[in-house]
N, C-alpha and C positions, 0 to 999 in steps of 0.2 A: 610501547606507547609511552611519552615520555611525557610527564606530569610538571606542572610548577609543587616549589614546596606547597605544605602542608602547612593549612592556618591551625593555630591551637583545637586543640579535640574539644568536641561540643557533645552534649546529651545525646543519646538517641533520638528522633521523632519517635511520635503515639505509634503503635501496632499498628496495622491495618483495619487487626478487627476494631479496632478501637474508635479508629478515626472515619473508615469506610478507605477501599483504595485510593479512590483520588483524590482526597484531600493524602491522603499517607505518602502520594508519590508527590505532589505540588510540595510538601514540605520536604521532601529528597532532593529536589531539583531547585528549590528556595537554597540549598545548600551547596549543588554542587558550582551555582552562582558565584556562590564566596570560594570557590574554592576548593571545597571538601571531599576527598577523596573517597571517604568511607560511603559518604551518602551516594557516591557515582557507582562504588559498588555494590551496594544496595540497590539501585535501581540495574544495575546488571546481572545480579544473579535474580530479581525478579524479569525481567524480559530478556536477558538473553537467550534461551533455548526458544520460545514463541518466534523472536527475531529470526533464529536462524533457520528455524522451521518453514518463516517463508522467505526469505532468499531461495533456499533448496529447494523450494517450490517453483520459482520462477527461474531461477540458474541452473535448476537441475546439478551439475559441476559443483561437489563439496568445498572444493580449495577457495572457489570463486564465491560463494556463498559465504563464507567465514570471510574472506574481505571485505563484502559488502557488510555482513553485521557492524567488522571492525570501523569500518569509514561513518557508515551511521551513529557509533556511538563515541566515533570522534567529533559528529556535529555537534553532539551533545555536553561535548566535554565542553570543546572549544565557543557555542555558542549556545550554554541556552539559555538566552533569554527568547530563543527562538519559539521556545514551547509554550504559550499563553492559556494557564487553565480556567482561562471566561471562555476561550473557543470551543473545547473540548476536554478529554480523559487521557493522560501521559501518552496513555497505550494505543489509543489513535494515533495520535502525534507521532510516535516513533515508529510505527508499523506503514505510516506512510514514507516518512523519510527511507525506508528500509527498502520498500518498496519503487521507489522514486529510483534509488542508489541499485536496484539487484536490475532494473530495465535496461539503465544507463552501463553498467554492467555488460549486458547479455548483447546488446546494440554493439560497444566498442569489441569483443570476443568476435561478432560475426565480421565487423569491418577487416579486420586485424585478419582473419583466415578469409576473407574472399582478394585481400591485397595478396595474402602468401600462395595462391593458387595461379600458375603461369599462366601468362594470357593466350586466347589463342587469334588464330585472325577472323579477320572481319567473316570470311565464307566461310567459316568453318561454323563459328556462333550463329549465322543467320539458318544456318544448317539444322542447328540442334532442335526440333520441337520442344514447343515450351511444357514444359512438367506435368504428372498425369494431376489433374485436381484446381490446377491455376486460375482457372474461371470460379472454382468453389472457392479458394482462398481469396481470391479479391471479394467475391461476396460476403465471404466472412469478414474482410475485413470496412465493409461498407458497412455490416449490419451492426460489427460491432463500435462504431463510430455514432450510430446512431443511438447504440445501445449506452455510451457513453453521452451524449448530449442531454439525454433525457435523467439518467442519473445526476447529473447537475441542477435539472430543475426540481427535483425534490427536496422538501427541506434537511437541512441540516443532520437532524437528531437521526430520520430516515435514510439518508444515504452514506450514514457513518456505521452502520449495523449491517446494513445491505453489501456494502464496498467491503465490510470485512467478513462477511459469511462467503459470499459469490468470489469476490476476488482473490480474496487472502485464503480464503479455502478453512476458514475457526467455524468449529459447531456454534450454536448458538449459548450455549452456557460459556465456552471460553470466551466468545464474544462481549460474555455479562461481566466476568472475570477482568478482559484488558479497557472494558467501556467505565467498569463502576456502577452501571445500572443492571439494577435487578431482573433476573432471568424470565420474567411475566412480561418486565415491560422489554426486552429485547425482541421478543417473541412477538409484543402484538406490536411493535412498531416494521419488522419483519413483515408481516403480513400487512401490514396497510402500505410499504414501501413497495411491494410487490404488485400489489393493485394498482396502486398509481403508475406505477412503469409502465405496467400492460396499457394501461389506456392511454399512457403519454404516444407508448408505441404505434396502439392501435390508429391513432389523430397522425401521426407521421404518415404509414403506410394507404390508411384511406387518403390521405392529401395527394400522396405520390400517385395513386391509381385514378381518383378524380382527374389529377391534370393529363395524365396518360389520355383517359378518357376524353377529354374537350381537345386535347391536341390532334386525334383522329377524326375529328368530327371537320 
């Protein structure tokens, strides 16, 4: 990874303990703004293993996982002014990008091996039965489309805690750890993120079966 020089060396920032994580990482990322190498390492040996914890999650494929950390924390290098800590906690921030980059990832790996697999002909594929489960997978992936609509309509503080226990696969203390907020309040914002789902769900699914209902009628 090839860096611009190095501006003159500056003080350390406050510990973490000192300052609380996310002011500790905002002043890491205040730095590697200007430039600062040491501060970009700092914030690498703080999240790089979380980072590639979930790449490996969603790539599965270790090689592919460790490009994707790399690429994210090249956005980082190269742009961050991208990361705004009035929106969020660093570790949001990058655990999305992470995440954004291991899908994007995992998408071009399937295209790339279903181009390398010879094609066959038209009767041959009309031939083949479609796969045992294919009707559960498209359900799946209806329910999780809706499973995703409804995580948008919650607020903010709630579907930042929830996206990263559910999605990203962090117990709730790591979650307290990459959020900055205290392990109480991840917890009871947890459970009220989780109530509000359900019922956002439950107002989908009764809607869907109501109109079932009047359309037979």
């Amino acid at each position: 990874m090839a860096y611009p020089p190095a501006p003159p060396p500056r003080p350390d920032p406050p510990t973490p303990a000192a300052t609380g994580g996310r002011a500790f990482d905002a002043a890491l990322v205040a730095r590697v703004v200007e430039g600062d190498r040491t501060a970009f390492g700092h914030l690498y040996d703080r999240y790089g293993r979380p980072a590639y914890s979930l790449a490996r999650r969603i790539c599965v494929d270790p090689d592919l996982a460790e490009d994707v950390v790399q690429e994210a924390f090249l956005v980082l290098w190269r742009s961050p002014q991208g990361y705004d800590s009035a929106k969020g906690a660093f570790g949001t921030w990058l655990m999305t990008v992470v995440h954004h980059r291991a899908v994007d990832a995992v998408r071009r790996e399937n295209t790339r091996r279903v181009r390398s697999v010879p094609l066959t002909d038209e009767v041959s594929e009309r031939a083949v039965p479609p796969a045992e489960g294919a009707d559960g997978a498209a359900l799946a992936g209806l329910v999780g489309a809706e499973v995703r609509a409804a995580l948008g309509r919650l607020p903010e503080d709630q579907r930042q805690v929830l996206s990263l226990a559910y999605l990203g696969g962090y117990t709730q203390a790591e979650v307290a750890a990459l959020t900055g907020v205290p392990l109480g309040t991840v917890k009871s914002r947890t459970f009220a993120a989780v109530r509000r789902l359900r019922g956002l769900l439950r107002s989908v699914w009764t809607g869907e079966n109501d109109e079932a209902t009047e359309a037979r009628r």
